[in-house]
Backbone bond lengths (Angstrom), bond angles and torsions (degrees), N, CA, C in turn:
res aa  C-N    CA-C-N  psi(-1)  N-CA   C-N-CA  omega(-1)  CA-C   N-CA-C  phi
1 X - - - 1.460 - - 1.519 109.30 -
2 X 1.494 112.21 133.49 1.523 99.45 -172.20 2.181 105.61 -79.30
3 X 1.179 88.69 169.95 1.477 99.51 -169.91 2.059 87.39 -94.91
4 X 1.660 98.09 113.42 1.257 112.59 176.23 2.021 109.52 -78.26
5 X 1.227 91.82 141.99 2.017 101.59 -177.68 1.412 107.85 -135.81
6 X 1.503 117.66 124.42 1.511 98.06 161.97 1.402 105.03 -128.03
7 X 1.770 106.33 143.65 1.318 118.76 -155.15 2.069 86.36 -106.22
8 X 1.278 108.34 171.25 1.518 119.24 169.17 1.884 102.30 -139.36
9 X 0.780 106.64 109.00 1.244 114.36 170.05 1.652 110.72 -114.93
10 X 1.890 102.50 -164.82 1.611 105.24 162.97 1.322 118.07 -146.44
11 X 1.120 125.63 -177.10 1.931 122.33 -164.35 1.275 80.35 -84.29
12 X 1.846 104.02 141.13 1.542 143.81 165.42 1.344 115.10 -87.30
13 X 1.557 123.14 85.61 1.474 121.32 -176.25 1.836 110.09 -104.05
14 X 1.484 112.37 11.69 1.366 125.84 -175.31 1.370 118.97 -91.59
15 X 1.140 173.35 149.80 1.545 136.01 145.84 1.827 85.26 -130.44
16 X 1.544 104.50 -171.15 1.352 116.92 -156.27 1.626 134.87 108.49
17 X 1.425 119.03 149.77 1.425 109.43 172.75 1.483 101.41 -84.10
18 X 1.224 135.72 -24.97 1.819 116.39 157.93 1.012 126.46 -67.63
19 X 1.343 126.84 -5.97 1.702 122.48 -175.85 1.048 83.69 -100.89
20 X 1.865 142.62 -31.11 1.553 116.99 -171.93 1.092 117.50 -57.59
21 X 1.604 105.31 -55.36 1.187 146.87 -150.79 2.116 90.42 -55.30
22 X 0.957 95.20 -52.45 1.899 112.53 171.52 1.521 116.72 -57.74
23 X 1.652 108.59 -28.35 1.060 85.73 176.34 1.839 107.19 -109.32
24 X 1.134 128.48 31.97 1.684 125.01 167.33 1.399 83.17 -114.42
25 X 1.435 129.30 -31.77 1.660 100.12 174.75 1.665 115.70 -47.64
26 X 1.671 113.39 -41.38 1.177 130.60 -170.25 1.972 104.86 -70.33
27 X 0.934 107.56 -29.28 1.637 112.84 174.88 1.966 91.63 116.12
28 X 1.309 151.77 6.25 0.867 145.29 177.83 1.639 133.38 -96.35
29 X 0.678 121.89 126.05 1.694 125.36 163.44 1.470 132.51 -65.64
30 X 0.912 117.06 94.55 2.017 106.46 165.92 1.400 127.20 -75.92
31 X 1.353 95.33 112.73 1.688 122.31 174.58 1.743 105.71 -103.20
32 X 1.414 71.94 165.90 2.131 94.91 -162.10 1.362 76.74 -136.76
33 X 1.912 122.26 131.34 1.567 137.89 152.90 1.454 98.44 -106.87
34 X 1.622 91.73 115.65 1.644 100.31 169.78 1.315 114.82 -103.25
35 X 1.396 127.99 168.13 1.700 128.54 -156.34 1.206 93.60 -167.27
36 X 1.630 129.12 108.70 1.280 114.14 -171.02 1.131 153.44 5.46
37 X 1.436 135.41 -84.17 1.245 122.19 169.45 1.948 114.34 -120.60
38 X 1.453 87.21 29.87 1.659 102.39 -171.13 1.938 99.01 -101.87
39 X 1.381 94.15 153.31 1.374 103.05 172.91 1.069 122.40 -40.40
40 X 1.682 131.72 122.84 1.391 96.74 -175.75 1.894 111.40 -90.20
41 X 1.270 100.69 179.46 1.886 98.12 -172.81 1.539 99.89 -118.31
42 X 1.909 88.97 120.98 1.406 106.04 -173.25 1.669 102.02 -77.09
43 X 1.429 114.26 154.65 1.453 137.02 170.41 1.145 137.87 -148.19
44 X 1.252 128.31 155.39 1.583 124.59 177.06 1.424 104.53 -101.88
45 X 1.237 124.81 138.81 1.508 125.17 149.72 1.104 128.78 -123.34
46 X 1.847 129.14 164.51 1.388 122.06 -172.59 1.191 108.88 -87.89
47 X 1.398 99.19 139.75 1.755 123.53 -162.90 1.571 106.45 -60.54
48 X 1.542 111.84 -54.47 1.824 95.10 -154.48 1.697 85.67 -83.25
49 X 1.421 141.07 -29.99 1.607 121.32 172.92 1.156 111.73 -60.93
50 X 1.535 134.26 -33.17 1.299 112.86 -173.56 1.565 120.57 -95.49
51 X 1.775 123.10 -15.26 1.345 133.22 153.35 1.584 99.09 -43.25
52 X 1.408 122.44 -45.61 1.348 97.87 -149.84 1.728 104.60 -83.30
53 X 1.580 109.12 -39.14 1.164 119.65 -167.57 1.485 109.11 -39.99
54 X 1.588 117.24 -37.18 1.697 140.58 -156.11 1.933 87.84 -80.15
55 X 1.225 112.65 41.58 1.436 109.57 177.35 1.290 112.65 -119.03
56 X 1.464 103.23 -27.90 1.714 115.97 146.48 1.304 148.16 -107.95
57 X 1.370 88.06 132.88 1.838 94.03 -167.00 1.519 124.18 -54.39
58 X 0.853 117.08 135.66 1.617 126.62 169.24 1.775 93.54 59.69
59 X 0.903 113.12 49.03 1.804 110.93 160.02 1.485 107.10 -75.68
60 X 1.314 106.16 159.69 1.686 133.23 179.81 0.880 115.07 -106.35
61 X 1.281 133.30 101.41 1.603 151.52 -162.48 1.293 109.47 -98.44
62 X 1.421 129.71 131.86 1.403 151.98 113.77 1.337 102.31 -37.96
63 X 1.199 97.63 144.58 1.710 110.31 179.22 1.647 92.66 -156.64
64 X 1.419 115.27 112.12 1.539 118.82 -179.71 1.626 100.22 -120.39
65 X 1.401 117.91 132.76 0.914 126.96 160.42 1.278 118.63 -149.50
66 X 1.506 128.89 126.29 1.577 141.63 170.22 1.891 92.34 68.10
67 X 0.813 79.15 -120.52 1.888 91.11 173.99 1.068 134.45 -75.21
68 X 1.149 101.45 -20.42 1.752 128.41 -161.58 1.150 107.32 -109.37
69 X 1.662 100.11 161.79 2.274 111.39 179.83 1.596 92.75 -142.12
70 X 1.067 130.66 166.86 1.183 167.78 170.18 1.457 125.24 -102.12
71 X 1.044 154.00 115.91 1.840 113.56 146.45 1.508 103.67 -112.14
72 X 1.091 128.11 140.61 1.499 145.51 164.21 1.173 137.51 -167.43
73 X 1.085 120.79 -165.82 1.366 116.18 -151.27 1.939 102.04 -120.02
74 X 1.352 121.12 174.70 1.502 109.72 177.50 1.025 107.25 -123.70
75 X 1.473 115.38 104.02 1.433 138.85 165.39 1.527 133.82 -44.69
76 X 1.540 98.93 -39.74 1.216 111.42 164.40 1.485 121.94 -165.86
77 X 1.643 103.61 155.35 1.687 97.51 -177.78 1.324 107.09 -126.17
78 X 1.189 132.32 130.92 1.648 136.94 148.82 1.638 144.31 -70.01
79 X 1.228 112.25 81.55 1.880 99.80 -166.78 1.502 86.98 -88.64
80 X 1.671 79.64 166.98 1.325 100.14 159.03 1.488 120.29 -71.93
81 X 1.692 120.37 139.14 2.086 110.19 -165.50 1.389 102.38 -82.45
82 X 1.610 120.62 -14.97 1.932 105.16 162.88 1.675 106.86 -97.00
83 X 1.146 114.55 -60.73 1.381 109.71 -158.73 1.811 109.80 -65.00
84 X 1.721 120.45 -15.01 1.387 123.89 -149.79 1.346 117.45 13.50
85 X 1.510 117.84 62.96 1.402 119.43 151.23 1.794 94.62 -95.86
86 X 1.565 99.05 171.10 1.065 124.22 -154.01 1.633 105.35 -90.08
87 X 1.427 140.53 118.47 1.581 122.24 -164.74 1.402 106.54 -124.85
88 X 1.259 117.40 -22.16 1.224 142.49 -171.42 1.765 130.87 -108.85
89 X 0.956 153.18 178.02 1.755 157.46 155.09 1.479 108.51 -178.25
90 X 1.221 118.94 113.26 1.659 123.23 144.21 1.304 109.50 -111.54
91 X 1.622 99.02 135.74 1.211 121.80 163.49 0.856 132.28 -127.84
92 X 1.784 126.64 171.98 1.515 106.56 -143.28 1.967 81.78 -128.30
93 X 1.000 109.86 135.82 1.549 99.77 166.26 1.145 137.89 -62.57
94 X 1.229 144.21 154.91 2.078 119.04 171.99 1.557 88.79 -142.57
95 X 1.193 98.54 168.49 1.801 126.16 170.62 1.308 105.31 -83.51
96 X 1.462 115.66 178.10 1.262 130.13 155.01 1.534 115.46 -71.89
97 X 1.051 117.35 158.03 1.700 91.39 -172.61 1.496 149.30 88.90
98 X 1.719 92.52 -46.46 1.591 100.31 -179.78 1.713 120.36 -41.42
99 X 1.600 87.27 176.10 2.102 79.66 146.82 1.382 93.02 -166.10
100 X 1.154 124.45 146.64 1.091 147.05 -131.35 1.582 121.63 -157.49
101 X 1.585 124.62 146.90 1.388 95.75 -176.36 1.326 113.37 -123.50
102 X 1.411 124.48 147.66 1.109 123.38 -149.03 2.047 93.13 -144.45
103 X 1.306 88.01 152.80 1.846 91.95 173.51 1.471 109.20 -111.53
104 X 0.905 115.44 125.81 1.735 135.65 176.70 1.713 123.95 -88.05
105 X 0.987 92.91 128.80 1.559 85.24 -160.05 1.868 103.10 -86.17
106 X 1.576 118.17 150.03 1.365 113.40 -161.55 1.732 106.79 -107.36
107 X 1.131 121.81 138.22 1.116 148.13 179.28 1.812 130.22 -105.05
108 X 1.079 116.98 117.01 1.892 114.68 176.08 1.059 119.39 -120.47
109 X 1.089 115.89 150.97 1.878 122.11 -155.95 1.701 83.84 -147.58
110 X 1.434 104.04 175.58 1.466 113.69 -167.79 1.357 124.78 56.16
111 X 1.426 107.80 171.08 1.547 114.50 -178.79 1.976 118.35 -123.96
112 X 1.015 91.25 138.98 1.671 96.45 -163.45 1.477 95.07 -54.56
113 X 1.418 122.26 -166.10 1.682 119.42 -178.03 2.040 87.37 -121.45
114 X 1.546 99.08 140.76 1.727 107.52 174.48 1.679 95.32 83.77
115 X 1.592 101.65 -150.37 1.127 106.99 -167.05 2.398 108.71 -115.73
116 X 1.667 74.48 45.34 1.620 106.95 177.34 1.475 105.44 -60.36
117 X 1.312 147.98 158.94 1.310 145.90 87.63 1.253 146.98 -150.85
118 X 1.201 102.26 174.12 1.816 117.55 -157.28 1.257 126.44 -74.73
119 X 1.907 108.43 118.36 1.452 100.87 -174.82 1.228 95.98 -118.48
120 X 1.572 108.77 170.21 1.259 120.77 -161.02 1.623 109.44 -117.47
121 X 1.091 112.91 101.99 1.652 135.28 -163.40 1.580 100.64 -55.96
122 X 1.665 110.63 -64.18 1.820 120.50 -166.85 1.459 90.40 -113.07
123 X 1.241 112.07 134.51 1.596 126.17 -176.37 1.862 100.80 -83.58
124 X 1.613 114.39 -21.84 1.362 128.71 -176.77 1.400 99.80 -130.29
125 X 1.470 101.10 140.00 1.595 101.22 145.72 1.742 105.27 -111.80
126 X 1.303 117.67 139.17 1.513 138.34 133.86 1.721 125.83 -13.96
127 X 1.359 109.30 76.29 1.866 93.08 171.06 1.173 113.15 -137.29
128 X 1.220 136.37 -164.30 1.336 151.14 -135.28 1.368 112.11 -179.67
129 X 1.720 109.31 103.66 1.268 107.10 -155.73 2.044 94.28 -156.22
130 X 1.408 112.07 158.21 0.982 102.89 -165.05 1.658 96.10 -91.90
131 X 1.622 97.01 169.09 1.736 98.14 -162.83 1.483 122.18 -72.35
132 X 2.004 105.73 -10.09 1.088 90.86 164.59 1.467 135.84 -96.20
133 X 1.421 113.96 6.85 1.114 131.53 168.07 1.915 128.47 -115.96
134 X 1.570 83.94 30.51 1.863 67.53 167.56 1.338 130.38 -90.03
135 X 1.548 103.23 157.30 1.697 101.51 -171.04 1.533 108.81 -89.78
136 X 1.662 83.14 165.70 1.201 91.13 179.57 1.387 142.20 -111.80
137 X 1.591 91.08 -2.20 1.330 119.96 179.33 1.335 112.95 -160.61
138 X 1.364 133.67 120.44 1.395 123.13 157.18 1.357 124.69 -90.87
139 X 1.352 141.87 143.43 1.111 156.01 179.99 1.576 118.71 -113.70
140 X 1.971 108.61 126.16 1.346 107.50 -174.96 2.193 105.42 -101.52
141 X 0.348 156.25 104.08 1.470 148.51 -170.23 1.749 100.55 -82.95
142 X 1.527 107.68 115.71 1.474 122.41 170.99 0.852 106.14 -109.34
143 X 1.681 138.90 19.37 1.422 129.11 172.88 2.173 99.27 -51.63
144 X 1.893 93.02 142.75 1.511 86.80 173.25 1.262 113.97 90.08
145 X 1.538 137.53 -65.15 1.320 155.37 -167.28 1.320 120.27 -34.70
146 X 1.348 150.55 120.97 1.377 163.48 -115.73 1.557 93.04 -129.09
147 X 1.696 115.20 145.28 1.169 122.06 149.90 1.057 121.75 -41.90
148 X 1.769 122.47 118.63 1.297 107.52 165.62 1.610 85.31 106.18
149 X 0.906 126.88 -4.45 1.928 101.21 -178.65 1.948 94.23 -99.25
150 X 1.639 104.59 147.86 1.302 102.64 169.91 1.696 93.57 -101.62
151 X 1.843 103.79 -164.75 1.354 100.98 179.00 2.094 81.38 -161.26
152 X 1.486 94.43 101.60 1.499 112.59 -169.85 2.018 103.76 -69.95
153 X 1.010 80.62 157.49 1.851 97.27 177.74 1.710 114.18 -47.65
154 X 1.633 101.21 -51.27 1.821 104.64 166.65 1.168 116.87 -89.58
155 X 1.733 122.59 29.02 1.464 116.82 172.04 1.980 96.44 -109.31
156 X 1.084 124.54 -7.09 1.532 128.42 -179.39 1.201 100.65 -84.43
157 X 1.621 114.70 130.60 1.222 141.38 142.58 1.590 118.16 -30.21
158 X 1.203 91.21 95.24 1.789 93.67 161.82 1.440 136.17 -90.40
159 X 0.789 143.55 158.86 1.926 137.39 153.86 1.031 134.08 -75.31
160 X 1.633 121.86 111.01 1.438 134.46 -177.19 1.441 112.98 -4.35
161 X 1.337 124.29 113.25 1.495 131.67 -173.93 1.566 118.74 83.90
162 X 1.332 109.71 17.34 1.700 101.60 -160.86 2.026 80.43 -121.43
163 X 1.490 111.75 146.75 1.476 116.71 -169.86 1.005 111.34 -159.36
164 X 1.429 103.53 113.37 1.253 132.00 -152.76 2.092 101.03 -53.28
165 X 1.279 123.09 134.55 1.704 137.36 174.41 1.352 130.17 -139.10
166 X 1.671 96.77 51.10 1.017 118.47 161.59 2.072 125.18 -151.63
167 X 1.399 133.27 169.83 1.039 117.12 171.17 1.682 119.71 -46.52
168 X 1.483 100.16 106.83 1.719 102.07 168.87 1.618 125.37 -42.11
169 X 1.556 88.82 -20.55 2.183 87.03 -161.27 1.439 83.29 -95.74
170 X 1.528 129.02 13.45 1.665 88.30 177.46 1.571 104.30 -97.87
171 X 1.448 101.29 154.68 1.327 131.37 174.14 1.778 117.34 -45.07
172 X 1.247 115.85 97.59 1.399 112.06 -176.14 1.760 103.46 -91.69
173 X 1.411 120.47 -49.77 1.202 103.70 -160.26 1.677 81.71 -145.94
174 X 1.878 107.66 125.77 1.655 116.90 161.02 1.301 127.79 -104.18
175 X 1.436 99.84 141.99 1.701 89.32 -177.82 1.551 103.68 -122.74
176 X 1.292 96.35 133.47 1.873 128.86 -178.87 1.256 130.28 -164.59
177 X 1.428 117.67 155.88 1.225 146.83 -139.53 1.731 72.78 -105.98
178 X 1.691 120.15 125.97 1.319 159.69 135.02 1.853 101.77 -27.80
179 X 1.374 96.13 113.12 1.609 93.91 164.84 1.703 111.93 -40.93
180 X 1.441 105.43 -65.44 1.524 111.75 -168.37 1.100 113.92 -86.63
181 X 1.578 119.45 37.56 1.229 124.69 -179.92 2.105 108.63 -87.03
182 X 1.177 118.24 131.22 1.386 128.69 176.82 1.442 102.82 -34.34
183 X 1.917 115.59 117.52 1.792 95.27 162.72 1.391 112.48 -69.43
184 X 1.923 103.05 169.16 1.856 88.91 178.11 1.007 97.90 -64.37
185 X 1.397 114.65 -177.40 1.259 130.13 142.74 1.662 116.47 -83.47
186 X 1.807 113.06 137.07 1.273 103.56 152.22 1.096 157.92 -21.69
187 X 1.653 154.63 129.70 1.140 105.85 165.55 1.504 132.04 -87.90
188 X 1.061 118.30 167.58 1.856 131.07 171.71 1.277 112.97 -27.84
189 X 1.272 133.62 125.74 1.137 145.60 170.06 1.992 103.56 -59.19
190 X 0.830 105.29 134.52 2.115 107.47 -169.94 1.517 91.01 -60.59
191 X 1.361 132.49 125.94 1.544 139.80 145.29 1.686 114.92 -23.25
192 X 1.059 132.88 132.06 1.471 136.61 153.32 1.462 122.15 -30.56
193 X 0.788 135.30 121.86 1.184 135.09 168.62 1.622 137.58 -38.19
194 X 1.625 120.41 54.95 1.739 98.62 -143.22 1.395 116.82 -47.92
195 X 1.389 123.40 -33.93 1.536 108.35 -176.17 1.658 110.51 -51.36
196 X 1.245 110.71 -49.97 1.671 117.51 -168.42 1.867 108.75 -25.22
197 X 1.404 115.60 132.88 1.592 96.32 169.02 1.484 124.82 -82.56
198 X 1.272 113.02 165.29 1.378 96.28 -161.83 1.764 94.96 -105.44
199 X 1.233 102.15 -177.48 1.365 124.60 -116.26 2.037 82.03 -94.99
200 X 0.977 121.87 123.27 1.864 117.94 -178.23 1.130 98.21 -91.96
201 X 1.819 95.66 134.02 1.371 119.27 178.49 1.580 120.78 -77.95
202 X 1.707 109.15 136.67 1.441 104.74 -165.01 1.950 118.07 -56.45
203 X 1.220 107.88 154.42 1.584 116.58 -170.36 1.415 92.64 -57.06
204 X 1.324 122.56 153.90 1.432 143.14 168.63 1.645 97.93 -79.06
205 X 1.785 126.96 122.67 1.307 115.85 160.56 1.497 130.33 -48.38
């Protein structure tokens, strides 16, 4: 189920790198809602609610402004490449209903078996899911899992209505043994028996 947000902003009649720049002095963000081939409708939103909201993937947005709402999704984000505050938002509108495709970010839990472990091949998988249910995370579980096992794109657990839109055979998550990984050690040869008697030495001719 996607994680629902509703933002309140107001109509963006400014544009420019000084009007941005004016409005993170102010604590705000400027976002653009795009809608196919319609104008999209510029906005401001508040900075530390909407930094934080952008912590989950594929959330379902409220978008309120003046009279008006929105719902969509966020298409894209812009930080700044030193400070990564947030300067930018496009979003994309959706219906009730739609389905839409969205990339999910991948997750592993458990522990491989020995001195195995699990890397993670696609940082996203590819799906197609309706807007009120997109995920937000998928999870592969390698608890157990052997050197040498992969765990393919159509071998992950999805969520009721969510379908998979991308190559199934690719490699999401491998599991292997680290070049410079410690060999085991052997085990212990079994101790002697002390009671046992020991062993009599042959007679002298």
């Amino acid at each position: 189920m996607a994680t629902k947000i509703t933002l309140e902003g107001n109509v963006r009649n400014e544009f420019g790198k000084g009007v941005a720049r004016r409005l993170r002095v102010a604590n705000l963000i400027p976002a653009s809602i795009y809608a196919g081939g319609a104008e999209p409708v510029h906005v401001t939103l508040p900075m530390r609610e909407t930094t934080l909201s952008l912590r989950h993937a594929n959330a379902l947005f409220t978008i309120k402004f003046g009279k008006e709402s929105r719902i969509a999704v966020v298409k894209d984000v812009q930080r700044n490449p030193v400070k990564r505050i947030v300067e930018h938002i496009d979003f994309y509108e959706v219906k009730a209903g739609e389905k839409i495709d969205v990339e999910v970010p991948v997750f592993v839990e458990g522990t491989p078996k020995g001195a195995a472990v699990a890397f993670v091949d696609v940082q996203e998988l590819k799906v197609r899911a309706d807007v009120s249910n997109l995920p937000e995370r998928l999870v592969v579980n390698v608890d157990g899992l052997t050197d040498g096992t992969k765990v393919f794109a159509k071998d992950v657990k999805l969520p009721k209505g969510v379908v998979l839109d991308m190559d199934g055979e690719e490699s999401v998550v491998s599991v292997t043994v680290p070049e410079d990984a410690a060999p085991e050690e052997p085990a212990a040869a079994p101790a002697a028996d002390a009671a046992a008697p020991a062993a009599e030495a042959p007679a002298a001719e």
